[in-house]
C-alpha positions in Angstrom: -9.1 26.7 -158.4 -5.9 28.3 -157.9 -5.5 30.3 -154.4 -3.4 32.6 -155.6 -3.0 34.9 -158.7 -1.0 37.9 -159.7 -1.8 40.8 -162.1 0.7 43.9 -163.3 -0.4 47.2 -161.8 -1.1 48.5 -165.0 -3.5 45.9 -165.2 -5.1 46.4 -161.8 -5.2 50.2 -162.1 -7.0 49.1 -165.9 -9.0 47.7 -164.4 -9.8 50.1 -161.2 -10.3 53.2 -163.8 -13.0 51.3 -165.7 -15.0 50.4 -162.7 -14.8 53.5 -161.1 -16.0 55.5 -164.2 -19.2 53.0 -164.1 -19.6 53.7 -160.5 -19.1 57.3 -160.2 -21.7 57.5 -164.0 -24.1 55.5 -162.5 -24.3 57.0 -159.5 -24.5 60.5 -160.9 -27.3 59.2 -162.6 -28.9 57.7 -159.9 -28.7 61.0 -158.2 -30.2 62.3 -161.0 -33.5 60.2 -160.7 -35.1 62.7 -158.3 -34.9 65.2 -161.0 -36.2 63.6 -164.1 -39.5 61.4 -164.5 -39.2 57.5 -164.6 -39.2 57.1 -168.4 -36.8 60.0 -169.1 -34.2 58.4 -166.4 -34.9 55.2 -168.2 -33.5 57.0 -171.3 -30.9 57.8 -169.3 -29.3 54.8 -168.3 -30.0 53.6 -171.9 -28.4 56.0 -173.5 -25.5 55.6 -171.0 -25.2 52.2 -171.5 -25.3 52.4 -175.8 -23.3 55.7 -176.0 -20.4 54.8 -173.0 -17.8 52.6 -173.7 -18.9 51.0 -170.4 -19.5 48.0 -171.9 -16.7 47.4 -174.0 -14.5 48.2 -170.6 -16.5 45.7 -168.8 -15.5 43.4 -171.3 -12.0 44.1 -171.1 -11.8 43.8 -167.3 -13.2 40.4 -167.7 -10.6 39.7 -170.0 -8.0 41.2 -167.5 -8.9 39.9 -164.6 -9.5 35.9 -166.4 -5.9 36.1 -167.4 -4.1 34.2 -165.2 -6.5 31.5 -164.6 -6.2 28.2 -166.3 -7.6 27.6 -169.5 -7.5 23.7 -169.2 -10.8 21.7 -169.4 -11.2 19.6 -166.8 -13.5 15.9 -167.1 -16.7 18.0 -167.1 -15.1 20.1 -170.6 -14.9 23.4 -168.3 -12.2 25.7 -167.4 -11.5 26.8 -164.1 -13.2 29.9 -164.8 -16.3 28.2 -166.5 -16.5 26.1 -163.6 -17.0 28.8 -161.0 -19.2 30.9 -163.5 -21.9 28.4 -163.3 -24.1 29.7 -160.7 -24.2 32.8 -162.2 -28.0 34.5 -163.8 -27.6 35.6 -166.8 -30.5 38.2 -168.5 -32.4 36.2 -170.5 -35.4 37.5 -173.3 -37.3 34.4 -172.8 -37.3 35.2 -168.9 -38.3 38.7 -169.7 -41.2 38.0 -172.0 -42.5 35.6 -169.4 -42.3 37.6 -167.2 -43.9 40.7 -168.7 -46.3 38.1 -170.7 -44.9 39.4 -173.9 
């Protein structure tokens, strides 16, 4: 993996704005918790999450941020970035219905 990678500011400060407008949401609703019931604070986040174009930013920070790093598969047919993602727990419905015995 490389050591070292540059982005543009504009890129960085992209990429800062996005985060820091999931931060500062998130916490205001966590804050919020102490002043709603469980499953209208559940509706909350939801609603946050479906109605925000928080996830479309995370998106594009990913995509920001996985720029400069090598898109070449290596002898295991993984980039860099694939490479160092593999550890990584992705959500899974199968997990959750286990889990909740759906």
């Amino acid at each position: 993996m490389t050591e070292k990678v540059e982005f543009k500011k504009e890129d960085i400060i992209n990429v800062i704005k996005h985060i820091n407008e999931l931060v500062v949401s998130l916490d205001r609703i966590d804050s919020a918790h102490q002043d709603t019931s469980k499953e209208e604070w559940n509706n909350i986040i939801v609603e946050y999450f479906l109605k925000s174009n928080s996830l479309k930013a995370l998106s594009t920070c990913r995509t920001i941020l996985s720029k400069p790093f090598s898109r070449e598969l290596g002898a295991d047919d993984m980039d860099e970035l694939e490479r160092a993602m593999e550890d990584v727990e992705y959500w899974s419905y199968n997990d959750y219905c286990k889990k909740h015995k759906i």
